[in-house]
C-alpha positions as CSV (number, residue, x, y, z in Angstrom):
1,X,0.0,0.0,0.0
2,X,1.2,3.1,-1.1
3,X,-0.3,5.7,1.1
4,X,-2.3,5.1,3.8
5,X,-5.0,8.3,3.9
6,X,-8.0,7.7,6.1
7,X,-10.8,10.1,7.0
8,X,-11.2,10.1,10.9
9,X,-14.7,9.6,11.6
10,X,-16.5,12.4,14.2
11,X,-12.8,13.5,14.7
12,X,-13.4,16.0,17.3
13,X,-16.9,14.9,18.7
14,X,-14.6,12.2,19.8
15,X,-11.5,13.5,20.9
16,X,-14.1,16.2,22.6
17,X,-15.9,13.8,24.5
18,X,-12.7,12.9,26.3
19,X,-12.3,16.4,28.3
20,X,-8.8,16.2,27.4
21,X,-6.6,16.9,30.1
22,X,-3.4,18.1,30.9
23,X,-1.1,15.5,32.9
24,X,-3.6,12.5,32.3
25,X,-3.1,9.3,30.8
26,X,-5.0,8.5,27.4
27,X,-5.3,5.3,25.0
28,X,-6.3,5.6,21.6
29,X,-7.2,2.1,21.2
30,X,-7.2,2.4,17.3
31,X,-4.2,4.4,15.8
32,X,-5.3,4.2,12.6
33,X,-3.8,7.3,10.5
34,X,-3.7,8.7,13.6
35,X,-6.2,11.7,13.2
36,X,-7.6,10.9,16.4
37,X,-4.2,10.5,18.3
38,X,-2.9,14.0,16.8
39,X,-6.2,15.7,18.4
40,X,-5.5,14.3,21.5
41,X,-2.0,15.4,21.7
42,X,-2.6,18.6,20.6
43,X,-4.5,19.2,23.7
44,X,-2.5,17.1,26.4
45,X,0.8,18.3,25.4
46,X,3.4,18.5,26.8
47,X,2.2,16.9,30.6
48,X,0.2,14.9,29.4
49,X,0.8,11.1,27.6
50,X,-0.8,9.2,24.8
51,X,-0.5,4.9,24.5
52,X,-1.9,4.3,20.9
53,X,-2.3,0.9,19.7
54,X,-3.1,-0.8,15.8
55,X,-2.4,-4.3,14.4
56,X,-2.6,-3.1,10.8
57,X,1.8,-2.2,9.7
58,X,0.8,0.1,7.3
59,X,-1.4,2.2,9.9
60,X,1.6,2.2,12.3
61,X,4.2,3.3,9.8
62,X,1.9,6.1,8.5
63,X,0.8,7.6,11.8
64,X,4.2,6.8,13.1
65,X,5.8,9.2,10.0
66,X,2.7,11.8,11.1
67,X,2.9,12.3,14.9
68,X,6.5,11.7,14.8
69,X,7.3,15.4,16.6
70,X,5.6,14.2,20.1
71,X,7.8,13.0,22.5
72,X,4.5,11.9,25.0
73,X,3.1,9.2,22.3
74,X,4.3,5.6,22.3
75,X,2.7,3.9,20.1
76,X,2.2,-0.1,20.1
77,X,1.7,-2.1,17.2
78,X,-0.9,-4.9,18.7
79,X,-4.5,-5.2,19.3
80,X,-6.6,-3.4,21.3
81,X,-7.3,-6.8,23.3
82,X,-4.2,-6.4,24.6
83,X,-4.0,-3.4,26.2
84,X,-4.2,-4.2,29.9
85,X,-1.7,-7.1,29.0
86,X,0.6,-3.9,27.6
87,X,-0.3,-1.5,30.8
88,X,0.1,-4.5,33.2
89,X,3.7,-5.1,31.6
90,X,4.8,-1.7,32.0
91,X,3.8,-1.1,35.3
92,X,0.7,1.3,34.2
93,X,-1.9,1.0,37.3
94,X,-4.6,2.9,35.6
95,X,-5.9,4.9,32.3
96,X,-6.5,8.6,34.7
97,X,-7.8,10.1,31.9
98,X,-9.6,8.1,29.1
99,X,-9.6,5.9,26.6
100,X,-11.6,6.1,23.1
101,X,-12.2,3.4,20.7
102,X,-13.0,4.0,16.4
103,X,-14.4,0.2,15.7
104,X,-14.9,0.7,11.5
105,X,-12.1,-0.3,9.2
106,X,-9.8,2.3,7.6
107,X,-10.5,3.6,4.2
108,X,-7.0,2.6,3.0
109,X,-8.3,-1.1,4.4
110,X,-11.5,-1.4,2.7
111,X,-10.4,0.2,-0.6
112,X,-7.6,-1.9,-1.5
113,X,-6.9,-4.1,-3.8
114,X,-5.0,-5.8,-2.0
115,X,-6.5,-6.3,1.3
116,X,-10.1,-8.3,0.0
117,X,-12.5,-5.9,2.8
118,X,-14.8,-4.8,-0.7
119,X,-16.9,-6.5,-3.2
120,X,-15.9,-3.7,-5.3
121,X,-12.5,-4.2,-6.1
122,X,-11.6,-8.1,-7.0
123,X,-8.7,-9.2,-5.0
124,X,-7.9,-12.7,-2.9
125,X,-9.8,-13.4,-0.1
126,X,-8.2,-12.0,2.6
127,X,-10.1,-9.5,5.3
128,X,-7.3,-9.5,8.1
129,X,-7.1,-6.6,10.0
130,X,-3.4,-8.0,11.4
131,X,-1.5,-9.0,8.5
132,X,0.0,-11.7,10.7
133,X,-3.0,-13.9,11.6
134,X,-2.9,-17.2,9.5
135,X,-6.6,-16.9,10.0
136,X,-8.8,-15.3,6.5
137,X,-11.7,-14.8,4.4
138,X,-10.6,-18.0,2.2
139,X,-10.6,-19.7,5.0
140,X,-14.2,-19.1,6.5
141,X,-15.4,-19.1,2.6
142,X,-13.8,-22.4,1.9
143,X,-13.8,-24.7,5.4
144,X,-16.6,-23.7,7.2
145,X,-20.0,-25.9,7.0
146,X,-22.9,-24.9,5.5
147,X,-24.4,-24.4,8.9
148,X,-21.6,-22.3,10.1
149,X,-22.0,-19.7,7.2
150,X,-25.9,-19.6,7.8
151,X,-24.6,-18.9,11.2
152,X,-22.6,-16.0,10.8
153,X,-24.1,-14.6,7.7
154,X,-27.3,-14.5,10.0
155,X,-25.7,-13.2,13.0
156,X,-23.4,-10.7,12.1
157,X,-25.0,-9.5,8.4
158,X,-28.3,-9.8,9.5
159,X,-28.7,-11.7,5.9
160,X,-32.4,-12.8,5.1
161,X,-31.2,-15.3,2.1
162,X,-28.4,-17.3,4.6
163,X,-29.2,-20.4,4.1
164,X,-29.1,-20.0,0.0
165,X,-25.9,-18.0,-0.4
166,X,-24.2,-20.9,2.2
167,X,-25.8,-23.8,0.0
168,X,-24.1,-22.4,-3.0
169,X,-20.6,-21.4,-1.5
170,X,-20.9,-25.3,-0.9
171,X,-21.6,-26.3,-4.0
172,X,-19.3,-24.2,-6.0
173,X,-15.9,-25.1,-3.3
174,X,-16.9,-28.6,-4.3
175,X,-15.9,-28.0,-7.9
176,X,-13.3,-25.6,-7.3
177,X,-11.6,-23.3,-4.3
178,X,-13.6,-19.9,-4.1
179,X,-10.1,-17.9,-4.1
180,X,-11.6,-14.1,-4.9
181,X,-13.8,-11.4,-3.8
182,X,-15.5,-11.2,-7.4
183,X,-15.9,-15.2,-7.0
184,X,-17.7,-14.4,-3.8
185,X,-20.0,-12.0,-4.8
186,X,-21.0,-13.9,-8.0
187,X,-22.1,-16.5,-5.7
188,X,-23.9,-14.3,-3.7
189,X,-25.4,-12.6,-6.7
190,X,-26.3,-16.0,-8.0
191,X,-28.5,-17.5,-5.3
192,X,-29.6,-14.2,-3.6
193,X,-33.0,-13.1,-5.5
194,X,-33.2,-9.6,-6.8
195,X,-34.8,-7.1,-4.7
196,X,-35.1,-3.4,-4.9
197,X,-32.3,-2.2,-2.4
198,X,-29.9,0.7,-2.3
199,X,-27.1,-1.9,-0.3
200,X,-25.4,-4.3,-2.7
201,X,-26.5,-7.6,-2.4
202,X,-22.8,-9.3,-1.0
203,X,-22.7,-6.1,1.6
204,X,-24.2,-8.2,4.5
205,X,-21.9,-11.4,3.6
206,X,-18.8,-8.8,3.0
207,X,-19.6,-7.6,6.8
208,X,-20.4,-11.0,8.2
209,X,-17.2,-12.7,7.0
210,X,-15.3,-10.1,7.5
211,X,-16.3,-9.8,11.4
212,X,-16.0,-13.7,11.6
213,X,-12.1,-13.4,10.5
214,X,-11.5,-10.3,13.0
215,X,-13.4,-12.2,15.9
216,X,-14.9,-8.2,16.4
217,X,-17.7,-8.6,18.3
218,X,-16.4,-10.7,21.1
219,X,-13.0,-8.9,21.1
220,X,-15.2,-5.3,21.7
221,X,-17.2,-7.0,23.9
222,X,-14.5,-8.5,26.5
223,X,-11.9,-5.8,25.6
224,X,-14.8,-3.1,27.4
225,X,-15.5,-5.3,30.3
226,X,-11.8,-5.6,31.0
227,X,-10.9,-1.8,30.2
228,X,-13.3,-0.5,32.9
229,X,-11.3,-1.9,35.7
230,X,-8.6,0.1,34.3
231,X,-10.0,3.4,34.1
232,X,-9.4,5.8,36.9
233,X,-12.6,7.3,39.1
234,X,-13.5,10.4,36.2
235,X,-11.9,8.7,33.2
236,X,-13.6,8.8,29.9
237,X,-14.4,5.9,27.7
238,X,-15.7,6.7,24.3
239,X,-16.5,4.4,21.1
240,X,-17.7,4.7,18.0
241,X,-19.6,1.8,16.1
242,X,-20.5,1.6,12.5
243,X,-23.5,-0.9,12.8
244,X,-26.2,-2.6,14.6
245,X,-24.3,-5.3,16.2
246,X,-21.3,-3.0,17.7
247,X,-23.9,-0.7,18.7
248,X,-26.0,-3.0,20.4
249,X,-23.0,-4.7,22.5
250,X,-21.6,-1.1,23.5
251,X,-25.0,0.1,24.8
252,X,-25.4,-2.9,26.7
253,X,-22.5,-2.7,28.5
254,X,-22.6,0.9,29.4
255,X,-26.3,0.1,30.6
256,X,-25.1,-2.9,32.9
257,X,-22.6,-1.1,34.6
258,X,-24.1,2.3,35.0
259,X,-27.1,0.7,36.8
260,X,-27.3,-0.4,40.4
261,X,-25.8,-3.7,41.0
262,X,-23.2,-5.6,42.7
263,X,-20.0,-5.9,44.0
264,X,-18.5,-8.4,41.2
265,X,-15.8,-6.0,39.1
266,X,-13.2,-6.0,41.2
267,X,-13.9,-5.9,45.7
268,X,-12.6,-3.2,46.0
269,X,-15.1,-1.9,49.0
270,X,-17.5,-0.1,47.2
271,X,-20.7,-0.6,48.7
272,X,-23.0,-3.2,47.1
273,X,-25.6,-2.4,43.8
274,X,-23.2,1.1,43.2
275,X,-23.0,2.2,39.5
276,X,-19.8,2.2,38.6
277,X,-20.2,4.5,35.2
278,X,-22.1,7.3,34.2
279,X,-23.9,7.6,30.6
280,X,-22.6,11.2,29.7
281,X,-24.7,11.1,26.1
282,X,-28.1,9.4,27.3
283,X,-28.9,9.0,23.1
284,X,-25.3,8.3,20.7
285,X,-24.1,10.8,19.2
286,X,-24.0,11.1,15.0
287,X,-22.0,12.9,12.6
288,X,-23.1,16.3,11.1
289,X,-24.8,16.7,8.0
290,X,-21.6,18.2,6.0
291,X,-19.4,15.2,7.3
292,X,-22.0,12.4,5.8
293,X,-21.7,14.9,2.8
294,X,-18.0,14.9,2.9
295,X,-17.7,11.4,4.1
296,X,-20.7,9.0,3.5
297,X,-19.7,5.9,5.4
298,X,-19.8,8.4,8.5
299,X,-23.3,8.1,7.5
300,X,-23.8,5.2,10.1
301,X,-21.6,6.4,13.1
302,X,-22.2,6.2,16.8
303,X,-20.9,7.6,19.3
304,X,-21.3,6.4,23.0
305,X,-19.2,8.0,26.2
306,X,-19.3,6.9,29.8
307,X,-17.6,8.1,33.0
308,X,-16.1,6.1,35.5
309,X,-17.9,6.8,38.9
310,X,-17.2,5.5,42.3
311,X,-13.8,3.8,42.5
């Protein structure tokens, strides 16, 4: 990949819901290009420090060339999942000021040719976030059983015709590997019937398989119930989702936990059925009308932010 240019999505609705700081810790869990990491260190510098983390090379080497002026940003190429592994490692007792999470894909990751995120551009199957992962698109497309694709495409794409598009990506391997994304979506294209839609018809398989090789939802999902014991009494924890399914996990969580209940995160002698977060946007937050225009796959955005209460 030549350049790596990516469009930071509710750049400073994000950073902004972080009350930035001076002399406080922050995590940008998702480097990216780094538009959301150079925000934040605009404000925080020079007291304050930034821990950034990405899996994706190309992301690291571009923000890395970008933000390479500030002396308070180390930046980590590994996932997200890992961060209290990182913070634990270097001695890091707590995030004291916040932590934000951007859970779409990067332009320069769903546009290339190279990469295999879009049904637009024909290229292997691929859809790794970490280049490293022996773990792909081919390999859900081509080893998975029939009821394992129904699974997924009906779980995470929310795909009425599952059970068709699976039957036929059985059929077809039979005869020959299904190697490319154009292979892909003729199958889909093939057994899917034609309805009057404005999505393409391989989106919802495009965003199931690619979800399945990422392990997304249960990685958001266990990386936010293990980030909120790290996050000191008045940290921020922001994240923005792209669809239903990120949405609906994120909400959930900041519900549970902002609610009265029990003693189980951590015993550390607060007194029983305390809230340990408060909701600081009751309803998410979406992007403005001249960044849809600017930037259409903003279109779907959301952003949630909590505070950590009662540590």
């Amino acid at each position: 990949m030549s350049e790596f240019k990516h469009f930071p999505v509710m750049l400073h609705e994000a950073v902004n819901s972080l009350e930035c700081r001076k002399g406080k810790l922050y995590i940008d869990a998702t480097l990216g290009a780094g538009g959301y990491s150079e925000l934040i260190l605009q404000k925080i510098s020079p007291e304050g420090r930034l821990i950034s983390f990405d899996v994706d090379k190309d992301a690291i080497k571009a923000a890395s060339e970008k933000l390479k002026d500030y002396k308070n940003l180390t930046i980590v190429n590994d996932s997200y999942t890992n961060i209290k592994k990182y913070l634990d490692e270097n001695k890091i007792k707590e995030i004291t000021g916040g932590i934000v999470f951007d859970l779409g894909a990067s332009t320069p990751q769903l546009t290339s040719s190279e990469r295999g995120f879009s049904f637009l551009k024909n290229s292997r199957l691929d859809m790794r976030f970490n280049q490293d992962s022996d773990f792909s698109a081919y390999d859900v497309i081509n080893s998975y059983k029939e009821a394992d694709l129904v699974r997924i495409f009906s779980e995470y794409g929310e795909e009425r015709f599952s059970k068709r598009i699976a039957k036929k990506i059985v059929e077809t391997r039979k005869i020959n590997k299904i190697e490319t994304t154009q292979e892909l979506v003729n199958i889909v294209l093939e057994a899917a019937p034609r309805i009057k839609s404005k999505i393409h018809p391989a989106t919802r398989i495009f965003q199931a398989v690619r979800i399945e090789v990422n392990n997304e939802l249960n990685n958001i999902k266990n990386t936010l119930n293990e980030v909120l014991t790290l996050l000191s009494d008045g940290a921020i924890l922001s994240v923005v989702t792209f669809h239903s399914l990120e949405d609906r996990i994120v909400k959930n969580i900041f519900r549970e936990y902002s609610k009265e209940w029990g003693d189980e995160l951590g015993g550390n002698g607060r007194r029983a059925n305390q809230p340990i977060l408060e909701v600081i946007n009751k309803k998410p937050l979406t992007a403005s009308e001249e960044e849809v225009r600017i930037n259409p796959p903003s279109r779907s955005a959301k952003l949630r932010s909590v505070r950590r209460i009662n540590k």
